[in-house]
C-alpha positions, -999 to 999 in steps of 0.1 A, spaced: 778 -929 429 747 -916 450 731 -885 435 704 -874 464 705 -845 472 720 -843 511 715 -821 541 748 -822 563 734 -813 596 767 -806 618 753 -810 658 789 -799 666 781 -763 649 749 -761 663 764 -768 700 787 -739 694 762 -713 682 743 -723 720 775 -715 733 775 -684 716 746 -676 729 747 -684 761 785 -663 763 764 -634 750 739 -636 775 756 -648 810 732 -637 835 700 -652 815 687 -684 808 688 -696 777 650 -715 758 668 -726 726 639 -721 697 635 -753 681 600 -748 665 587 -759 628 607 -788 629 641 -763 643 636 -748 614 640 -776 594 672 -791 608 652 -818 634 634 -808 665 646 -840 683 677 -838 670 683 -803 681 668 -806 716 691 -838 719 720 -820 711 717 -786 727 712 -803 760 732 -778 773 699 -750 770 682 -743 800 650 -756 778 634 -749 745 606 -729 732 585 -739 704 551 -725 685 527 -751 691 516 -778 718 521 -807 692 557 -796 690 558 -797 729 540 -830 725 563 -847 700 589 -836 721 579 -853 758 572 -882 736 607 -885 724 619 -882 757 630 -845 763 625 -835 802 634 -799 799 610 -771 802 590 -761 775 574 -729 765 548 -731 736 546 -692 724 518 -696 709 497 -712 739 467 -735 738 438 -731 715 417 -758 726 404 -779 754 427 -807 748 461 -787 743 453 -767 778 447 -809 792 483 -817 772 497 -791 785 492 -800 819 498 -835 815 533 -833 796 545 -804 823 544 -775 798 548 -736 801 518 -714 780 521 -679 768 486 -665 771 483 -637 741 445 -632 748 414 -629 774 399 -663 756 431 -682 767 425 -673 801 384 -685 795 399 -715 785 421 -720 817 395 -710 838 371 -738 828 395 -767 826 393 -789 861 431 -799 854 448 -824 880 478 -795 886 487 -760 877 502 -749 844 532 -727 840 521 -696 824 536 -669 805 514 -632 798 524 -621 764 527 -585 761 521 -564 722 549 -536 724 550 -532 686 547 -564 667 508 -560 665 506 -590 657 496 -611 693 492 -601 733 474 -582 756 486 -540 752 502 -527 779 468 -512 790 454 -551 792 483 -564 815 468 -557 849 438 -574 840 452 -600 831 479 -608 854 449 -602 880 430 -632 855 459 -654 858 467 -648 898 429 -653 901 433 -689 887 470 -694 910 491 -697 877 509 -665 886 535 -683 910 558 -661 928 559 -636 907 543 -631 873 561 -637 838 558 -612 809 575 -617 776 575 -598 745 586 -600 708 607 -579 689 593 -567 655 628 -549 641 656 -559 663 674 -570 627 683 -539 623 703 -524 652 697 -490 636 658 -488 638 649 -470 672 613 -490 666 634 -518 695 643 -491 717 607 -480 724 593 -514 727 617 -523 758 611 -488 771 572 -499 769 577 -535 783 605 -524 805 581 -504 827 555 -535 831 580 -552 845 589 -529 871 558 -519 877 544 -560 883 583 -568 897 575 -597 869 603 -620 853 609 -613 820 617 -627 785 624 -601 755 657 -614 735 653 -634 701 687 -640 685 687 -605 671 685 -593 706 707 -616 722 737 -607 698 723 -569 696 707 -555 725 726 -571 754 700 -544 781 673 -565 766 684 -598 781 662 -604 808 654 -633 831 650 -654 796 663 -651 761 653 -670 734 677 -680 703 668 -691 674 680 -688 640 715 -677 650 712 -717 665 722 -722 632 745 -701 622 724 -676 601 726 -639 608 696 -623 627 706 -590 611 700 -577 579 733 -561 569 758 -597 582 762 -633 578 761 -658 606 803 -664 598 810 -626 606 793 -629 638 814 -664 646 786 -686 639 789 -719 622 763 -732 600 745 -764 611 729 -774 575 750 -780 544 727 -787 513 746 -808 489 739 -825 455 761 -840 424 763 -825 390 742 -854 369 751 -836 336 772 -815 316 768 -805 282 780 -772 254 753 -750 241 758 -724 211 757 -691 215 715 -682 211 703 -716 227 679 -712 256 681 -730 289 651 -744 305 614 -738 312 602 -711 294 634 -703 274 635 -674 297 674 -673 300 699 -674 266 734 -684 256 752 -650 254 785 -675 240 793 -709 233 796 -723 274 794 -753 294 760 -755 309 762 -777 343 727 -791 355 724 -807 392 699 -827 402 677 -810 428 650 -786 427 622 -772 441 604 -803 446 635 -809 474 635 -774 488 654 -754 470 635 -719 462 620 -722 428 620 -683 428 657 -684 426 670 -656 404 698 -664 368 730 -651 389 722 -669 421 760 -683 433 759 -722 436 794 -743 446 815 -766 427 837 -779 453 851 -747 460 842 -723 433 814 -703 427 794 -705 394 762 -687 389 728 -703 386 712 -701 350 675 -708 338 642 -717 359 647 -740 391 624 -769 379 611 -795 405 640 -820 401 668 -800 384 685 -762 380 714 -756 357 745 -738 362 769 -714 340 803 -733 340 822 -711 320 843 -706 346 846 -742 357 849 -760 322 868 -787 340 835 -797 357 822 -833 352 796 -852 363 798 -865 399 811 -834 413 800 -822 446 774 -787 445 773 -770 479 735 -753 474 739 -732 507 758 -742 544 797 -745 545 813 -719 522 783 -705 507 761 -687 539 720 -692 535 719 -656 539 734 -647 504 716 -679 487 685 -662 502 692 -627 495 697 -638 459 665 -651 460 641 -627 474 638 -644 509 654 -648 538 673 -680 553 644 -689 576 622 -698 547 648 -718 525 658 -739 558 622 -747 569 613 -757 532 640 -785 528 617 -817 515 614 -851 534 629 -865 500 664 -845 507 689 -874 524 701 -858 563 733 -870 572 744 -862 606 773 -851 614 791 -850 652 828 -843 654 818 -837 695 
């Protein structure tokens, strides 16, 4: 029997969370986000298999790069934009759309002699504070951009919600109030919606929307699962219980002792850790699978190993399959458990964990 650890990545669940999206938002195109590696699942794999999306967005040009080099055709918008002479040149060459977030941007567009124009994108700060012109900025630099002839026939603005996970914080209502009067006062195009506001904010939608963690099948809210919302979940972290032994009541389990034998129990241990992505901050109590039953997590994750409390699975043996997060067991409650959210613990899967792909079309 094969004990490495295994991420199930279902394409079939991730084409039906697109579709989710895209029945959400009917009027709108649809940039599936498929940055940092689509958040861990494959970023060729994803843009391969949600070839339904109207295009993808990404963080960086090396994403966009990777991307035209594996042979995806469909536009491309890189939210974070160019930083350097040779991204804008990239850019141009490989057909891709830039946000601008800054004056420098623009400085750096203006003194590129490039052999056709670029698709461009003004990003506009409404509340994140975190990049983009403020809405005082926006005339100057639309009036920056036209000046260059990357305005087209009529400018494009987007923004970025900073609290849209939770539908009750009025904090997303007064950023599209503030972006919502750019774009009629510049009759621009428009892009607004992550996944939160997709499935929560449907007057947010806009010319553009762009999905990403409900691609696969995570929650953008803080108060639901991805299931509830009739997502599926696209990765399935699996390993196999490599022991199983009895400890007496008083014995301690693991690094530092830090977690004790109330009884006489079955003590399961699995064989993955940290040093294969699973969160090493993981808290005692943290619900793992065994085939179909929960058990709780016991001890310190260590790098190649965590241990499980099998007192209520003493039939248990070694070989047995341990669902870490995916089908039957949402990210969102593995994260919750351990102080994070489900973007983190899919983005930090290692290269060591096995992906098997699975299609059932």
């Amino acid at each position: 029997m094969d004990f490495t650890p295994t991420a199930r990545i279902d394409l079939s669940a991730l084409r039906h969370n697109l579709n989710v999206a895209r029945q959400m938002a009917p009027t709108s195109q649809v940039l599936a986000v498929i940055k940092a590696n689509a958040y861990g699942h494959g970023a060729v794999l994803a843009a391969q298999a949600l070839d339904q999306a109207h295009g993808f967005a990404v963080a960086r040009v090396d994403e966009a790069v990777a991307l035209r080099e594996a042979g995806i055709d469909k536009p491309i918008l890189v939210m974070g934009g160019a930083y350097n002479r040779e991204a804008v040149l990239q850019a141009a060459e490989r057909r891709l759309t830039l946000a601008i977030h800054h004056f420098w941007q623009l400085d750096l567009l203006r003194f590129q002699r490039l052999k056709q124009p670029i698709d461009a994108v003004i990003k506009v700060d409404t509340g994140m504070h975190r990049l983009g012109f403020s809405p005082e900025e926006v005339e100057e630099a639309l009036q920056q951009l036209a000046a260059l002839g990357l305005t087209g026939d009529r400018p494009k603005l987007m923004t970025h919600l900073a609290n849209a996970d939770d539908r009750l914080d009025p904090a997303t209502q007064h950023q599209w109030t503030r972006f919502k009067a750019l774009v009629d006062l510049f009759d621009a195009e428009y892009s607004v919606a992550n996944s939160a506001g997709v499935m929560g904010w449907p007057e947010l939608q806009g010319d553009w929307v762009r999905p990403g963690i409900m691609l696969y099948g995570a929650s953008p809210f803080i108060d639901s699962v991805g299931i509830e919302l009739g997502l599926r979940p696209v990765m399935t972290l699996e390993g196999r219980l490599i022991a199983v032994k009895s400890y007496p009541r008083g014995t301690r389990i693991g690094y530092g002792g830090t977690w004790e034998c109330p009884e006489t129990l079955p003590v399961g241990v699995v064989g993955i850790g940290y040093g294969d992505g699973y969160p090493r901050h993981a808290r005692p109590g943290t619900p793992v699978l065994i085939e179909d039953s929960r058990v709780p997590l016991i001890g310190r994750v260590s790098m190649d190993m965590i241990t499980l409390d099998l007192r209520t699975m003493p039939e248990a043996k070694v070989g047995d399959r341990v669902t870490l997060w995916g089908r039957g067991l949402p990210a969102e409650t593995v994260a919750e458990a351990c102080g994070t959210i489900a973007y983190e613990i899919f983005c930090g899967l290692a290269d060591r964990v096995r992906r098997e792909i699975i299609d059932d079309g």
